[in-house]
N, C-alpha and C positions, 0 to 999 in steps of 0.2 A: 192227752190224746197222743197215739204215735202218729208220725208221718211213716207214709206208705212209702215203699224203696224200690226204685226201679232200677230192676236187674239184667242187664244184659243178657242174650244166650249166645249158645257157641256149639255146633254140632263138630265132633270128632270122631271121625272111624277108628275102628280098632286093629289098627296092624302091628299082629303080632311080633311079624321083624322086626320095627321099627323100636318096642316096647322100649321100657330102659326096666330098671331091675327094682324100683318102685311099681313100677306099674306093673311086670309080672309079678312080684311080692302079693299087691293087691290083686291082682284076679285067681292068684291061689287061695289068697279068704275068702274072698268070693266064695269057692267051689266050699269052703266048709262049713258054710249058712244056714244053709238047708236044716230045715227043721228046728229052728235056732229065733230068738223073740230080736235079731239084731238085724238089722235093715240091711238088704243084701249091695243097695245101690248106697247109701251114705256111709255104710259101715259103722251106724251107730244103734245105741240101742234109746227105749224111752224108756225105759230102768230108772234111767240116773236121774230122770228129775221128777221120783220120790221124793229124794232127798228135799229137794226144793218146796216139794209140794206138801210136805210134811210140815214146814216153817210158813207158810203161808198159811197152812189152816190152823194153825197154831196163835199166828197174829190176827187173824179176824176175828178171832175167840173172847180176845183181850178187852176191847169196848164194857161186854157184858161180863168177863172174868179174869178182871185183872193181875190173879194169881199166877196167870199162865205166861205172864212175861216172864217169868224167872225161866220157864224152857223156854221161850224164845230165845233170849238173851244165851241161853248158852250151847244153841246152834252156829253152826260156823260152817264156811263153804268146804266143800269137799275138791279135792281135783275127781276128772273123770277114772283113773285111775284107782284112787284112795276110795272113791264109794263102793267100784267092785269088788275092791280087794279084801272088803271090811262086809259086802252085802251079801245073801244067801241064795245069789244068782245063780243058777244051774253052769250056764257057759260064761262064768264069771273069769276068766283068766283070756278064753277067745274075744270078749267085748273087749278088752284090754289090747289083747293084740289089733284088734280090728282097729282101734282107734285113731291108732299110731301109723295106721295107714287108711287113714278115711280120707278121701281125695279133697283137696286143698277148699275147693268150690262149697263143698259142704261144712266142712270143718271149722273153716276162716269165721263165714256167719255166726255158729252155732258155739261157736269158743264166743266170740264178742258178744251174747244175745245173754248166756249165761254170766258173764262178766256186769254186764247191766243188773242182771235180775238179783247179783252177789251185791252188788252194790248198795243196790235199794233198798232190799231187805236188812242189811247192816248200819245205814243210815239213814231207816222207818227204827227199829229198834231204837237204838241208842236217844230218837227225837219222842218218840213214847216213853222212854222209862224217865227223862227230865220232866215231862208234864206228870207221868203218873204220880213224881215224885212232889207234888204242888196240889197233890189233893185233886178230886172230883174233877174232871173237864172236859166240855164235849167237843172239842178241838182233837179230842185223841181219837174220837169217831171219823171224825170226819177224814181225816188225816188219811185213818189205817185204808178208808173204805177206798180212799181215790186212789192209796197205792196197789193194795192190791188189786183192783181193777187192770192197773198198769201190768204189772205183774203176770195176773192170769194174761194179757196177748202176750205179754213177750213171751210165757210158757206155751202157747199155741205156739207161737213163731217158732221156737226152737222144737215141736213136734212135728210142725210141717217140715222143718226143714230133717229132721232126723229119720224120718219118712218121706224121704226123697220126692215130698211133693211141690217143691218151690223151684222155681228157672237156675240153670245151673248155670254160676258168675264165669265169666269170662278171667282173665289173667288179670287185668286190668283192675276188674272189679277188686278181683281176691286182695292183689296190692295196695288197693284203698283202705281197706276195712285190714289188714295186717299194721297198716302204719295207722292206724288211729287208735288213740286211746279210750278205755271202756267208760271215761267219763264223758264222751262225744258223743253221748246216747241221745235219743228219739224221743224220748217221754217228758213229757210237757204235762207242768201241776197248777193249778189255780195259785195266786196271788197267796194266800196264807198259807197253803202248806206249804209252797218254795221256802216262804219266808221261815219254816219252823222245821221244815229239814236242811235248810243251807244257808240259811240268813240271807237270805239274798229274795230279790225279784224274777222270777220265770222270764226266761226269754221267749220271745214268740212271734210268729214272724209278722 
């Protein structure tokens, strides 16, 4: 289950004198949005977690066709960069630019949220192909089903937040979640799957 994260807000006017040269940088991409699948307020697109979502329907598969671990297994996380650069995205070199200046509040999240979901899915793999390697087991069902559950919110999370529809973090916030590591994740597994993706016991509060 994830715990729910309460986010600060922070209202800022837009004075233009004041700007600094990030921030007029970002409101010239801004103006080249328009008509464009890239979120005009986060500066991101939901493009890129294809990718993601490609490998998760690929591991839910595995229960019932356990052939399809070999593409699983040889998926690997992309940067946001390297997806567009390699995808058949129309304004694939502008999502790129945009990114690089998608404002800190959006970004900060959505970097650590995908870092999470890189995680899981690289060490759900790896704890499935050792069962699958042991013959028949419905441990591998159970396993897959509760991470991708996990999974699919953290991919909402990172779509609400790439469509700028989550409270926008404060400085404070952003510095939180910039100084934490992607393994100081939210997601919380029953007693045997912790045990059979991490050797260990779930902590809970």
């Amino acid at each position: 289950m994830l715990r729910k994260t309460s986010w600060r807000t922070t209202r800022v006017g837009l004075d233009v004198d004041a700007m600094s040269d990030d921030e007029t940088a970002t409101t010239a991409i801004r103006t080249k949005l328009e008509g464009t699948n890239i979120n005009s307020v986060s500066l991101l697109a939901t493009d890129y977690l294809n990718h993601i979502n490609e490998a998760v329907m690929l591991l839910e598969m595995v229960p019932e066709m356990p052939d399809f671990l070999e593409d699983v297994k040889e998926w690997q996380p992309k940067s946001y960069a390297q997806h567009f650069s390699d995808s058949g995205f129309t304004d694939k070199d502008l999502a790129i630019e945009a990114y690089d200046h998608a404002p800190a509040a959006f970004r900060a999240p959505f970097d650590q949220t995908i870092a999470q979901i890189d995680e899981l899915l690289l060490t759900t793999v790896k704890g499935v192909d050792k069962l699958v390697g042991n013959g028949p087991d419905e441990r591998i069902s159970v396993m897959i089903k509760e991470v991708t559950t996990s999974i699919h919110q953290l991919i909402e999370q990172a779509n609400a937040i790439i469509n700028g529809s989550v409270e926008v973090l404060d400085q404070t916030d952003v510095d939180a979640i910039l100084a934490s590591e992607p393994s100081e994740n939210s997601v919380q597994f029953s007693k045997e799957t912790a045990l059979l993706l991490y050797g260990e016991k779930p902590i809970r509060d």
